[in-house]
Every structure is written in C-alpha cells, then in structure tokens.
N, C-alpha and C positions, 0 to 999 in steps of 0.2 A: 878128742874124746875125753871124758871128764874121768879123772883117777879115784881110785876109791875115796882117797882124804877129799877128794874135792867133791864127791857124791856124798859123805858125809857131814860136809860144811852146806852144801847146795838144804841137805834134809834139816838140818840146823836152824838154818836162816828162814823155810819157807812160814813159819809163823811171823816173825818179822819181816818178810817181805809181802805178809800178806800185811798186815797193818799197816806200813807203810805206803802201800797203795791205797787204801782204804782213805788216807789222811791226804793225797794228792789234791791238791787245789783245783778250783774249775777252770783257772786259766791253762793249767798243766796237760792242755791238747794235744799238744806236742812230742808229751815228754815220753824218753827212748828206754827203752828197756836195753839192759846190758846182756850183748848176744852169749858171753860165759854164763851169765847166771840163766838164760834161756835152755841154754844146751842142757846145762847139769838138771834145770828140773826135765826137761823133756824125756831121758836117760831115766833120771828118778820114776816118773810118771810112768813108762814105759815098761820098768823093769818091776812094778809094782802090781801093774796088771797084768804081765805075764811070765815073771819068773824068770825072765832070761837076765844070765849075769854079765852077755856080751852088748855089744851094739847091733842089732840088726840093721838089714840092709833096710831103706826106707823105702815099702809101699803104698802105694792107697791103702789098702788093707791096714798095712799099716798105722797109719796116720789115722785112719779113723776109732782106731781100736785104741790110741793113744786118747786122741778125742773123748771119745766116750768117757774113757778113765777120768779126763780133766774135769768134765760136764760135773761127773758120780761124784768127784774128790770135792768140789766145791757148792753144791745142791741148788743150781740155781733152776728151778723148777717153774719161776714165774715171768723166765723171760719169752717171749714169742717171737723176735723175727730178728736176722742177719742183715746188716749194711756194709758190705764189704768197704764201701767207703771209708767209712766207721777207722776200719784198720788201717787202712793206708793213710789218713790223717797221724792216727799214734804213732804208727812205727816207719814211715815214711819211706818206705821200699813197694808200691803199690803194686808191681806185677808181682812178684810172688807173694806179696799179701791177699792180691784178689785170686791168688790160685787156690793157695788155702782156705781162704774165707768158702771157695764155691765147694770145694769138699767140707768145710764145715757144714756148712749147707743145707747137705743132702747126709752128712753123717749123724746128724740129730735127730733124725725121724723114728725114731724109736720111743717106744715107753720107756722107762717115765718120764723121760724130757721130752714131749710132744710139743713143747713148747720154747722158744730161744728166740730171745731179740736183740742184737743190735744196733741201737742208732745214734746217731752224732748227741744226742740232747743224755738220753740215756747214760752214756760214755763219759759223757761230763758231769753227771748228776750224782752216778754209781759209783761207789769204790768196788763193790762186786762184781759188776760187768767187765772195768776195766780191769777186775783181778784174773778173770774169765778172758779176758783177752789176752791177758800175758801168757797166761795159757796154752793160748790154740794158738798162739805167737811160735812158742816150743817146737809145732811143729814143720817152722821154717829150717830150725836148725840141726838139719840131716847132717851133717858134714863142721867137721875144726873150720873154723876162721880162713877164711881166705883161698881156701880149695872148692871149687866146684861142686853145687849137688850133682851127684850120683841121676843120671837120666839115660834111659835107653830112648832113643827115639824111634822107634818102632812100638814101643808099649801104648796100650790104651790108659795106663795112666802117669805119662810124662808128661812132667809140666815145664810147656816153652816159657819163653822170655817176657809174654805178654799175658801171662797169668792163666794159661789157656789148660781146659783137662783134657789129654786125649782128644777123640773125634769129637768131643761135646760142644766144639765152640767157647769162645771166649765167657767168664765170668761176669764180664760186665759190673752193672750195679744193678743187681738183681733183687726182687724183693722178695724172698723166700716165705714161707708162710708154717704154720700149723697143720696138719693133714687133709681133717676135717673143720672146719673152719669158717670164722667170718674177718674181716678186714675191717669189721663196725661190731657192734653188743649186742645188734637184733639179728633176726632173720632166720627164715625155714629153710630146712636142709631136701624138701622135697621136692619131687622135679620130674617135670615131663619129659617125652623124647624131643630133640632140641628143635629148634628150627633152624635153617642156615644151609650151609655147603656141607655136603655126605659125602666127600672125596674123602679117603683114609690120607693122615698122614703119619708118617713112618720114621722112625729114626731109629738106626742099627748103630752099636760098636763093632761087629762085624758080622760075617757073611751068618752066623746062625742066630744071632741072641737080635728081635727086636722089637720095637714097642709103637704101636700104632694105634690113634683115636677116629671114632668114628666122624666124628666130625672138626675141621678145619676154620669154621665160623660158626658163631654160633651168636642170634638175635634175643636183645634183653630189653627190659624196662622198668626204670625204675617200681620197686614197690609191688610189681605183677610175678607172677608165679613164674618158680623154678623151673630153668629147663636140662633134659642130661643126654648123654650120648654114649657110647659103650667106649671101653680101653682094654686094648688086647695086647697080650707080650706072646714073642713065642722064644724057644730055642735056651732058657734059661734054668738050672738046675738050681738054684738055688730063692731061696724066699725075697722077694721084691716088697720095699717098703715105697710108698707114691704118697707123691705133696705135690704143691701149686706153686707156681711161682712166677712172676711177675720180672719184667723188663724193670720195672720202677717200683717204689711205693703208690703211687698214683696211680700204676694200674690195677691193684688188688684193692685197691683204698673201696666202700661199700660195699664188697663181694662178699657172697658166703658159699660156703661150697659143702660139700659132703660126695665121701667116696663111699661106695655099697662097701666095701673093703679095703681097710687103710692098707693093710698085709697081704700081699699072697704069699701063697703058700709054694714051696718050687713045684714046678711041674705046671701051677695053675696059668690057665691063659687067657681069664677074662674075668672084667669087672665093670663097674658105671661108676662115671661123677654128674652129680648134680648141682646145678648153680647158677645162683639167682644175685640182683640187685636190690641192698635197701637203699629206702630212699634218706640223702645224707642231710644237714643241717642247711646247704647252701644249695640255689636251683644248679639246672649243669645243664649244657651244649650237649648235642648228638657227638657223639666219641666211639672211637676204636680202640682197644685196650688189647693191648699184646700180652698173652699166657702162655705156659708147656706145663705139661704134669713131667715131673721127674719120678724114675724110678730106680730104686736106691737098693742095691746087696751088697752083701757082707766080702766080697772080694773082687766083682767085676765092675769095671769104672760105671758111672750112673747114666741110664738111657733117659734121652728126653724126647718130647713131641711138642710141637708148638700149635698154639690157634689162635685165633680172633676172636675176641667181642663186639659186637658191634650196641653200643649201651645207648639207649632211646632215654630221657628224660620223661616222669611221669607228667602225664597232662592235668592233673590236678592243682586249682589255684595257687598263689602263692597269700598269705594271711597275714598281715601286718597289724598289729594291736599299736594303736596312738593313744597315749595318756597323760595326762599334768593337767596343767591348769590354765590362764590365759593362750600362753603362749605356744600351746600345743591348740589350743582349740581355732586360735587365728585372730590378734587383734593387728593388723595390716592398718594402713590410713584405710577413709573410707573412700569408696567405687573404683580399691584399687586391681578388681580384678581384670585380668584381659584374656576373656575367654575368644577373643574372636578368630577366625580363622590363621595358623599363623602365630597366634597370641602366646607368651609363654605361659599361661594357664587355660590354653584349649583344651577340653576336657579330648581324655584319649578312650577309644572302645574297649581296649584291652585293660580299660585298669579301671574298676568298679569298686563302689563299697560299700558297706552297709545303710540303708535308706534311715538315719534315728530319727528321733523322735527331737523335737526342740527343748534345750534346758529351761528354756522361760516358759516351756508351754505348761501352764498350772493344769488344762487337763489332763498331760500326760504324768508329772511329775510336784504331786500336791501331798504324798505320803510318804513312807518310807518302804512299804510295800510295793509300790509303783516301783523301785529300782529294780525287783526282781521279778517284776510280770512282764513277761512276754509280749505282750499284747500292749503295753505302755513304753517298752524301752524302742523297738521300731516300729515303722511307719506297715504294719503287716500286709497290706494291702498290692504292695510293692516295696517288698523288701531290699530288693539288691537294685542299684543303679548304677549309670555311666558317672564316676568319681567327677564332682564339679564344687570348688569353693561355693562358702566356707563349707569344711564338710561335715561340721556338727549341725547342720540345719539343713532338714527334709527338703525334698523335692516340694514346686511347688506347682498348679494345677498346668502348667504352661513347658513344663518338663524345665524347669529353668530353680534359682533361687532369686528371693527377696534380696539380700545383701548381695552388697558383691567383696566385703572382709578377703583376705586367702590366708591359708598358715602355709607350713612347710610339707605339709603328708605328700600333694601335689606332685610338686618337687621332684619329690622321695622316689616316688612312685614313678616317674617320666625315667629318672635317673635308674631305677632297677629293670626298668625294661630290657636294658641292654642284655643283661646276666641272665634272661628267662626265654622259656617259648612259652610260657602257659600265660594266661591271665590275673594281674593283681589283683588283688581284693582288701582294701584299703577298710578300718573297724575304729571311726573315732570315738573316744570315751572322756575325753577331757572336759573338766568343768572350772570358768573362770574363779579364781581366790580360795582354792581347794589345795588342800594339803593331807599329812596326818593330823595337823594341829587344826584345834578347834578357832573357826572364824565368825563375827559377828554377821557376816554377808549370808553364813547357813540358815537359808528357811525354813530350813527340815532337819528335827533331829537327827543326827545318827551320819550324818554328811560326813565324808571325811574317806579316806584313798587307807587306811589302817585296813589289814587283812583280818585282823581279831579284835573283838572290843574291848575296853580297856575302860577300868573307874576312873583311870588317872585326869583331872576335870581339864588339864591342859588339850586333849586329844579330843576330835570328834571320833566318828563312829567308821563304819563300813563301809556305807551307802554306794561309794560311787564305786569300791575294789566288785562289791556284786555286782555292779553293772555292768564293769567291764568285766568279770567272768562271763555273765550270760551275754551280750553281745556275742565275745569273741567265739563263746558256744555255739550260738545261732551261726554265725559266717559261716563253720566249721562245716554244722550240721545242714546250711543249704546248699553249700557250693562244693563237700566235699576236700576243700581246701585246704593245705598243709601252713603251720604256724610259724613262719619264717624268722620271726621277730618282735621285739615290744622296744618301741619308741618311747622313750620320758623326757617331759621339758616344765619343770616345775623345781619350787623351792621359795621363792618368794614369798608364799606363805607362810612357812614354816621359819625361813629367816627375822621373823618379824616377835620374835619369842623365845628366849635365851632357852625356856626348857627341851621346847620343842626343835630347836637348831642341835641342841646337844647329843640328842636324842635322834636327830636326824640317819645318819647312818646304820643304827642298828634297825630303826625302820624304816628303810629302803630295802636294807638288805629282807626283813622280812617281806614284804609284799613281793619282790623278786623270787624269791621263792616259793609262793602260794603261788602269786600267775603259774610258773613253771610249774607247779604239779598241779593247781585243783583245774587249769583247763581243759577243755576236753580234749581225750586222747581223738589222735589225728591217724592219717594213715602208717605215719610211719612208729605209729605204735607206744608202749609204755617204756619204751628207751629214750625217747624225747621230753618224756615228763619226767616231775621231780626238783628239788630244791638245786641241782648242779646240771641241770639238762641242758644241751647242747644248743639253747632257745637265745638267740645274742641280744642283747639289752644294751641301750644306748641311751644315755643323755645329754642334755646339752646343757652350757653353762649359762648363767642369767646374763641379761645388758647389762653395759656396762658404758650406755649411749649418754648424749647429753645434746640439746637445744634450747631454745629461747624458753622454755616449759621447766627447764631444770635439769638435773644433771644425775646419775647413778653411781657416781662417785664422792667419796670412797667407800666403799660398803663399811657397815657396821662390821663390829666384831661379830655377832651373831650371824650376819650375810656372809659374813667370810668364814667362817664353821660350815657354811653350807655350801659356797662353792670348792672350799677342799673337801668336801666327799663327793660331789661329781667329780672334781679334777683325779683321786686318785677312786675311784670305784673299781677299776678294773682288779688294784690291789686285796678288794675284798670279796668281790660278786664274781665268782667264772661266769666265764663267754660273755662279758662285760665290756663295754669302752664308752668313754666321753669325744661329745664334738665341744670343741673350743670357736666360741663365739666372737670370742674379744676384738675382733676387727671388724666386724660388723654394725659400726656406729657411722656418724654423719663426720663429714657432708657424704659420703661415698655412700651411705646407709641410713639414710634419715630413719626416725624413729616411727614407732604404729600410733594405734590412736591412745589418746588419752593422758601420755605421758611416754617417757622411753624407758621407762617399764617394760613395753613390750617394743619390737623390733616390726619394722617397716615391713612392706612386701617386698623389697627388693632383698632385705635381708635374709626373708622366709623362704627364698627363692632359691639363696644360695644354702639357707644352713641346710635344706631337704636334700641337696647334694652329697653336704658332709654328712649327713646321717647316713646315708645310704652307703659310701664310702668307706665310713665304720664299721657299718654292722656288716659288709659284705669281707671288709678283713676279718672282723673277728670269727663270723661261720668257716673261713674258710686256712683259717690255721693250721 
C-alpha cells in the first residue's frame, strides 16, 4: 500500500510520467510500467474519485469506478474500441491483463466516452492511448508486490488465472465496440424483424438477473436492408448499459448496428437492436460472424448473449477502371492471343466489360466532344460483353475481335475471380502515347489523362480523364456494379519531358483524386468516394526489357523521376500500391510489338496477376 509521501511523490510525478510516455518510441512495445508507480497512481486515481483516505477492498464496482475516473482524468473521447491484446503485449502478464481489459470493456459504455479504442497500431502510434493504458494498467494492482489478489471464488466478479470474469466466460480477444454503431463510416441504423433462428438465448449470472435475445442467428447481405430482433433482461434493479461485441475485429469489421436504447433504465425489460451490412472496399466469401450484446451495471458483473451472423456477399458486379496508355491498352506481339478452349486467354462468362468504341475509329472519336457523348465512347447497341482481348476494341459482327494483341486486364480479371462470387466487369480507358503531357501523336486538341485544364503549353488537356469518368459511369449505371478498383500503367509519356516528369507526381496524385470523387457514387455510397476513398489504385512500373530492336536501359534522368513516383506512390496516394515489373524481360519475357517499350503477352499475363495481388492487399488492410 502506498504511504502518504509516496502518494505524494506518485501526485508529483504524474505530469512527468505523463510526458514521458508521450515521448516513448514506436519500437517501445514492450516497455513495462513499474508495478509501484502503478499502485500509487491507482490509490491516487481512486481516492480522487471517491474521497476514501483508506484502500478499499477491490471490486468490479470497483475497478470500474476507478476506470471511469482514469477515462474523465485524461479526455480521451476519440478512441472507439478495446484490444485486449493490445495489453498483454505492453505489460506482458496477459491473463490478468485480458481480465481487466474485458471489464474495461464493458466499463466504458457510458456517456461521454461512448467511444474507446485500443489496438496494437494505435498503441504504438499514441502516447495518449498508451498513457490510457497505464492507466487501466492500475487496475491490476489491487494488492503490495508479491501477495496475492484478494479473490473470493464464489463471487460473480472473481477473476481466475486465465483472465476469466465470473460466469461470463473467458475474455478472449474480443472486439468490443460503440453502443450504437458502425465497424465502417456508412451505414443505416434501420432494421426490420430479423430473419434466422427465433430460439431465445439466454445468459444469467444467476438464478434471477438475465438477459435473453430473440434471435440466435440472424441472415444478412451485403449493402441490403437492416435486420433486428428484440433483447430482454429480466430480474435486474439497477440501469443496464448494452454494446456489441465481437469474438474478433473481423467479426464487427462492415457492421452497423443500433440499439432502440443504448440505456435502460432498472426495472426495464425490453429493447431492439438493429443490424445491417455495408458493403466494404474488397469482395467477401459467404461467412459466419460470431456476436453477444453485453449488458453492462454499475455493480453486478456484466450479462452477455451470443449470436450468429450469417453475412451473404452483395451480388452486384465487381467494376475495375483500366488506364494509361500503350501498355495498359495491350501492345503484346501480334496473333498472340489464345483464346481457344483451354487457352490462357479463354474469354470467361463471368468477367465482362464494357463494349468501347475503337481509338482509331475517326467516326467515333474525330472531336473533343465525342470524348463525353455517350452514344460515341460505347458500342450502345451492345454495350456490355463477355471480356475478350484486346479489350480496347469493340466486338466485332462475328462476336469475336479483329486483332488478337492481349494486355494485362484479362489476367487481372481470371486472377480476381477467386476472391468474388459476383461477376467482373472489366472498363478499359487507355490510349496509346497518352499522358498529362502534351504529345505530338494528339489528333485532337485537349488529349491528355490531366483532371483540370491547364495554360501551361507543356500539358494536353482532359480529353481522355472524361472518358474515363463517363465510361466507368456507364458500367456503373448498367450493371449496377460496385468500383473495386483503378488500374494505371503509363508514364512513358511523360518521361519524355523534364517538365512534365517533374511534375509528374503531383499530377498523379491529382487525377487519383478526381477518379475517387467525380465517379459515380455506387451502392456502397458517398463514403467510397472522395480524394482518400477506400478505392485501391495500382500501378505498374515501365520495361525495362531489351532485344535485337534495342534495349530500355538505362532510363534517362527524366524516366527515372518517373519511375520513383510509381516505385514510392503508396508514400503519397492512400489505398495505393505499385506492381514491380522489372523481371519481366527476355528471354523468359520477350518484348510486345514494336519495341520493348512495351512488354510481351507472356509478360501481360503475369503482370495482371501482380496487379490483382496488389490491389487485393491493399483493399483489404
């Protein structure tokens, strides 16, 4: 027990102990907090919020009335959710960390802290959080050094050896939440009666106080309306506060919920939650998500109930935006597709895309106007088809193509299948020797992948950033389908022009942000658009091939200004990442036509792999 001088020196020190945490390193994962200086602020903390000059005995009641005080002392109002983990990493005693942590837990549900997060990134990132954890640390140290917590084991709130509260079962690594609440930034809190299993289940502390939901499962889908079910407590005198929580992060991760009443009031015995699925940045499998509502008083240990999700994947397209310039649009050797049965460019049913219109066709594409008429950038007549190299050129009267070129989209698409049950829908926009910079090969004023126009005489124009907005509008608005992604594979162009290489990053980064906000909003709403939308963008880096035709090494200084802004983009664009090409040369990758400039079909074959690969980590961070 801590002496007055030492309750004195503990008051002394907490402005410098706060500092000193604050300035802990990110490698300082580890680092241990000294169990005396825990004890005395715990004592401090305690005696602060209620006047006692002794040491009380330590109960749940307790401990949470401590809590609360630690929460109010340090105003951390912006954190949302508890990783018990989190603890048992810093202070490296994990059962009674994860005991305390699960009465953390359930002790934060109150106003004004409706919200508290813990997690391993945060912990590392925060000197506040981990100052907040030293904190709720304090409440480990019930007892001097080396004697025993004080535990009846008969109480419903003794905590055994394995971090356990009472009858509640084990703590686990539970992902605690917000009352009313989303696990995402969108999503309605409205909600029908559920579907599923209408068996009550029930969890008691004992024979009078318990808490039971109407339903035990309950069926969801992406993006589709909310469903609820009733929650009844009975035998309890005192006001119940109720949250959500999660076996995992993973299980609450898209979920949004809403309780008719976050509070009851004592005496009361019934309430609704309602709760729905949005649909997240990456497709998802048929899954089952393990939940309980906890409900939470001011002295008797916390009742929970548990249930099932069973979360169905929206059946709406998945939408992939392809752009750049040759090498996104497919310069492969020529007749090197192999569509045939078998072939590794068989076209597949499930992966469609938009039907365009040809770059060389002077009917479609003779103004600057023609970029944003509808009725010029697709083929209207049949707009959407079964995806078949190259895919920048229309079907043609025989359900086939002219060329047989391929790029990478293909690929892309075969490899995403795995990740999805819905249908691709593949939108190529790419035009060869197209950049932001202005190029002599431009027929048409105003050419050029820039989002805003610009005097500067070094830059073309908009032309092709319009196209591919309405494009990827049109897919949207025929299929219904959700914007998974934007592919880019260009720079070449722009390499070719000290200003426009210089230049190059900050216009990347602008057109990356225009996609993300001026496309059209999708199902999953105006939380996926925007300049930092959760929309993953990938590039790939230029050849770097060489044959009997010449060789692409060593890049200019200006080539190399442009591939270190692919190489670190990720540094500057969220939900960004580069595929790295560089092995992709001959003999193992002979080069495409023309020059190895551009990259063979073998190469295009593999890079639509890595693209996929990419952008399916980066959604899914």
């Amino acid at each position: 027990m801590c002496s007055d001088s030492q309750m004195t020196i503990a008051m002394e020190m907490m402005p410098s102990t706060m500092n000193w945490l604050f300035q802990i390193p990110e490698s300082s994962t580890h680092a241990t907090i000294s169990v005396s200086v825990r004890r005395c602020v715990w004592v401090m903390a305690f005696r602060r919020q209620s006047g006692l000059n002794s040491r009380p005995p330590v109960t749940c009641a307790h401990r949470r009335v401590v809590l609360h005080h630690c929460i109010n002392f340090i105003e951390l109002e912006s954190l949302t959710r508890l990783d018990n983990q989190a603890f048992a990493i810093i202070f490296r005693n994990p059962a009674p960390v994860r005991a305390c942590a699960r009465i953390a837990a359930v002790a934060v549900q109150r106003k004004p802290f409706e919200k508290f997060m813990f997690t391993a990134s945060t912990l590392r990132r925060s000197g506040a959080t981990l100052a907040c954890a030293l904190l709720l640390s304090t409440l480990l140290a019930a007892c001097d050094s080396g004697n025993p917590r004080p535990k009846n084991p008969g109480s419903s709130d003794a905590l055994d050896d394995n971090g356990s509260v009472g009858n509640n079962g084990s703590s686990g690594n539970n992902g605690s939440a917000d009352n009313n609440g989303s696990a995402d930034n969108n999503g309605s809190s409205a909600g029908n009666d559920t579907n599923g299993n209408e068996t009550e289940n029930t969890a008691t502390t004992d024979s009078n106080v318990s808490l039971r939901l109407g339903s035990t499962n309950v069926s969801l889908i992406e993006g589709e309306e909310a469903v609820g079910f009733s929650i009844e407590v009975s035998g309890s005198d005192e006001p119940l506060t109720l949250s959500l929580e999660g076996d995992s992060d993973a299980d609450i991760r898209q979920l949004f919920w809403n309780f008719d009443e976050t509070t009851m009031a004592a005496g009361e015995t019934g309430t609704r939650i309602s709760i729905g699925a949005n649909i997240g940045p990456a497709p998802i499998q048929p899954q089952t998500r393990h939940l309980r509502i906890v409900a939470t008083g001011a002295t008797a240990a916390p009742l929970q109930a548990e249930f099932s999700i069973d979360l169905q994947p929206t059946k709406r397209p998945d939408i992939y935006l392809l752009a750049g310039q040759s090498n996104m649009v497919g310069y492969s050797e020529i007749n090197a597709r192999e569509d045939g049965s078998g072939g590794p460019d068989e076209p597949n049913e499930r992966i469609r895309q938009l039907n365009v219109t040809n770059n060389f066709s002077s009917a479609h594409f003779s103004s600057a106007a023609d970029f944003t008429d509808r009725n010029k950038v697709i083929v209207t007549s049949e707009p959407l088809t079964t995806a078949l190299d190259p895919l920048h050129q229309p079907m043609n009267g025989n359900n086939s193509k002219n060329e047989k070129l391929i790029g990478a989209g293909l690929s892309f698409a075969k490899r995403a299948l795995a990740d999805t049950t819905t249908d691709i829908v593949l939108v190529p926009t790419g035009w060869s020797d197209s950049g932001f910079c202005l190029r002599d090969s431009h027929r048409i004023e105003g050419m050029g992948w820039n989002p805003v126009a610009t005097d500067d005489p070094a830059f073309g124009g908009t032309l092709l950033y319009d196209r591919a907005v309405l494009r990827t509008d049109l897919a949207i608005e025929l299929t219904g389908g959700i914007l998974r992604g934007i592919l880019w594979h260009q720079g070449e162009a722009d390499a070719g022009n000290e200003a426009c290489a210089n230049a190059y990053r900050s216009n990347l980064e602008s057109l990356v942000s225009a996609l993300r906000s001026n496309i059209m909003v999708d199902a999953r709403g105006t939380a996926a658009r925007g300049p930092d939308a959760d929309v993953p963008f990938v590039v790939g880096t230029m050849s770097r091939g060489a044959d009997e035709r010449g060789s692409q090494l060593p890049f200019t200084s200006s080539k190399s200004v442009v591939d270190d802004v692919h190489r670190t983009v990720a540094v500057t664009i969220p939900w960004s990442g580069v595929v790295d090409n560089n092995d992709l040369v001959p003999p193992n990758y002979p080069c495409g036509e023309g020059s190895c400039v551009h990259f063979g079909a073998a190469a295009y074959r593999e890079m639509g792999v890595r693209y996929y690969d990419t952008l399916s980590a980066i959604a899914r961070q």
